[in-house]
C-alpha positions, 0 to 999 in steps of 0.5 A: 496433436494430442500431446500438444494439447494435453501439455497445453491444458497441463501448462495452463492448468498449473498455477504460478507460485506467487511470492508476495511483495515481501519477498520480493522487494522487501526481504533482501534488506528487511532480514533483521541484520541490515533492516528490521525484520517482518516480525519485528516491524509487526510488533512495532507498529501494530496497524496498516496505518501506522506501519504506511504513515512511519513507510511514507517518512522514511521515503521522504527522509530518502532512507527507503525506494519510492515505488514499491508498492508499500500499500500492498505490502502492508496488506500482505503484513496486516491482512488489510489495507491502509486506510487512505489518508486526504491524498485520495480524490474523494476525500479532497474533493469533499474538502473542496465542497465543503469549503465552498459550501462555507465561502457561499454561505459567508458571502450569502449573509454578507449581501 
């Protein structure tokens, strides 16, 4: 019983190694050879923003997967995430707000 509960502690005691979402979706092809490599992609675009804005034509050109988790890759390459674009709820309904606050104050005048 002891020695089950010893390798039990031992297994959890362990962490996992974790390679990263570089290297496990994107390196295969991003080697320099068949794709640009990590280094180069940093040196061509040299923020998170940049690097998500080129990621998001190239999938909708069809050149790169969907689904990949690109936000989190360009956080493992820039050490930050991207800033989130007009796609992100809060921004749109802050757009929606405004511009009903403008239709109402048109309409207010109007009467």
């Amino acid at each position: 019983m002891k020695l089950i509960l010893t390798l039990l502690a031992l297994l959890l005691s362990v962490s996992p190694t974790y390679a990263g979402l570089w290297e496990t979706n994107c390196s295969s092809c991003h080697n320099g050879k068949v794709a640009p490599s990590k280094e180069s992609l940093r040196k061509k675009f040299k923020t998170a923003d940049e690097f998500i804005d080129a990621v998001r034509s190239k999938v909708l050109e069809g050149k790169m997967p969907r689904g990949l988790g690109y936000r989190f890759v360009a956080k493992e390459l820039y050490g930050k995430f991207p800033q989130c674009k007009c796609r992100c709820r809060k921004f749109r309904n802050q757009h929606r707000l405004a511009n009903h606050q403008k239709v109402i104050s048109e309409n207010y005048f109007q009467l």
